[in-house]
C-alpha positions, 0 to 999 in steps of 0.5 A, spaced: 719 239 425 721 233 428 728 229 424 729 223 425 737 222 429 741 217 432 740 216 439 746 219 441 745 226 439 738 227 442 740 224 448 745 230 448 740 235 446 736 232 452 741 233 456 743 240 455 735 242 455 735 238 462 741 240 465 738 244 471 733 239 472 734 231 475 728 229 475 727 232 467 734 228 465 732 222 468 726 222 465 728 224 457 734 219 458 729 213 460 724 215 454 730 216 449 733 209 451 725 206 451 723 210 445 729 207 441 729 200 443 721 199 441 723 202 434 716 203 429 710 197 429 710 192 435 716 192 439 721 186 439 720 181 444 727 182 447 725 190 448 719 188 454 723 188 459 726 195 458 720 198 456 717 195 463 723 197 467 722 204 463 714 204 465 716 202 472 720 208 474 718 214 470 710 212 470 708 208 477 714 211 481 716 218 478 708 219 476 710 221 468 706 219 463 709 219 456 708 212 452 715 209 448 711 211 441 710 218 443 714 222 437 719 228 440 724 231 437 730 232 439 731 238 446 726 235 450 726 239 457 721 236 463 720 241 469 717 236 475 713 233 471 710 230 476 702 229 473 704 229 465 700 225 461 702 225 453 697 219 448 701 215 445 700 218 437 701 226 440 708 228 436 712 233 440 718 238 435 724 240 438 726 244 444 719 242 447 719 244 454 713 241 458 711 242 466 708 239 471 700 237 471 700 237 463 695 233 459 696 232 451 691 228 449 685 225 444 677 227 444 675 220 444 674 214 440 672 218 434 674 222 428 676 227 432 680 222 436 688 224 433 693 226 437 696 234 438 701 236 434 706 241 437 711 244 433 718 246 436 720 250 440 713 251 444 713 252 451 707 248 455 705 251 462 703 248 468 697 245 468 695 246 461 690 241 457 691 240 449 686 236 446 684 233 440 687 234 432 690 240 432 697 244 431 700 247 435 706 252 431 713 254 432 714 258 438 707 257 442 706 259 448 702 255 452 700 259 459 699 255 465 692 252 466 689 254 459 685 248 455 687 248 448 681 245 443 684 249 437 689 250 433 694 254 435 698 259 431 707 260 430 709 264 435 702 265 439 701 266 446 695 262 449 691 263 456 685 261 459 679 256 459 678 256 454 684 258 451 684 264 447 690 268 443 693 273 448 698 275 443 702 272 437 708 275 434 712 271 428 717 266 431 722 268 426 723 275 429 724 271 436 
C-alpha cells in the first residue's frame, strides 16, 4: 500500500492529482514539506518553526486539519477541503482522493483507539466520517455523508448512516 519515496516525487504525484485544484496543491505541498522535515519519532528542533508555518496556513487559515505524522502515499488529491480533519496515526495509500467536511478519526482512548487505514485508490465523499481500527480496501468508495465503523472491503462502494455496502466489485477489473 504506501511506499516509502523521496520528496520530489511525491510532490510530483500530488501535483498531478491536484492540478485542477489550488487549494488541494497548496494544501499537499505544505504537508509533504512539513511531512518530511518532521521525519519519524520527535521531530528536530530546527524543523518547528516549518511545521508551525505549516499548522499556520493549512489548519488555522485554510481550516484543514492533517498532522505532519499522518502517512500518505503518493497522489494525494484534496478537493475544498475546507473541514477535513485526519488523526495523526491514520495512513492513507496512494491516489487517495479526499472532500471537504471529512473526518477520519479514532473511537476514543481505549483498544479500539487506532486510527483507519485507507488503501489506494479510494475515494472519500463529502461529509464522510471513518471511525475507528479499520481497513479500508483498494478502490473503495466512500459516499458522501456515510459513517464508516467497519471494515470496508476492495472495491466496494459504501452509503449511508451507518455506512452499508451498496455495491463491491473486485478493483482489479477496474
Amino acid at each position: 500500500m504506501m511506499r516509502s519515496s523521496p520528496l520530489l516525487p511525491v510532490l510530483r504525484a500530488d501535483w498531478a492529482a491536484n492540478k485542477a485544484n489550488p487549494k488541494g496543491l497548496v494544501v499537499t505541498t505544505a504537508f509533504r514539506i512539513a511531512h518530511h522535515v518532521r521525519g519519524t519519532g520527535r521531530p528536530p528542533v530546527w524543523s518547528l518553526p516549518i511545521i508551525v508555518l505549516y499548522r499556520l496556513l493549512v489548519d488555522w487559515i485554510l481550516g484543514i486539519e492533517i498532522p505532519p505524522s499522518v502517512q500518505a502515499g503518493p497522489g494525494l488529491c484534496i478537493w475544498h477541503g475546507t473541514g477535513l480533519v485526519l488523526h495523526k496515526d491514520v495512513q492513507l495509500g496512494c491516489n487517495v482522493t479526499l472532500r471537504h467536511g471529512v473526518t477520519i478519526g479514532t473511537l476514543g482512548e481505549d483498544e479500539l483507539s487506532a486510527a483507519p487505514v485507507l488503501g489506494d485508490s479510494v475515494s472519500v465523499g463529502a461529509g464522510a466520517i471513518i471511525l475507528g481500527p479499520y481497513q479500508i480496501g483498494d478502490a473503495a468508495i466512500i459516499g458522501a455523508g456515510a459513517v464508516v465503523v467497519t471494515d470496508v472491503p476492495a472495491g466496494a462502494t459504501v452509503v449511508g448512516n451507518p455506512g452499508r455496502i451498496l455495491a463491491s466489485k473486485d478493483p482489479s477489473e477496474q
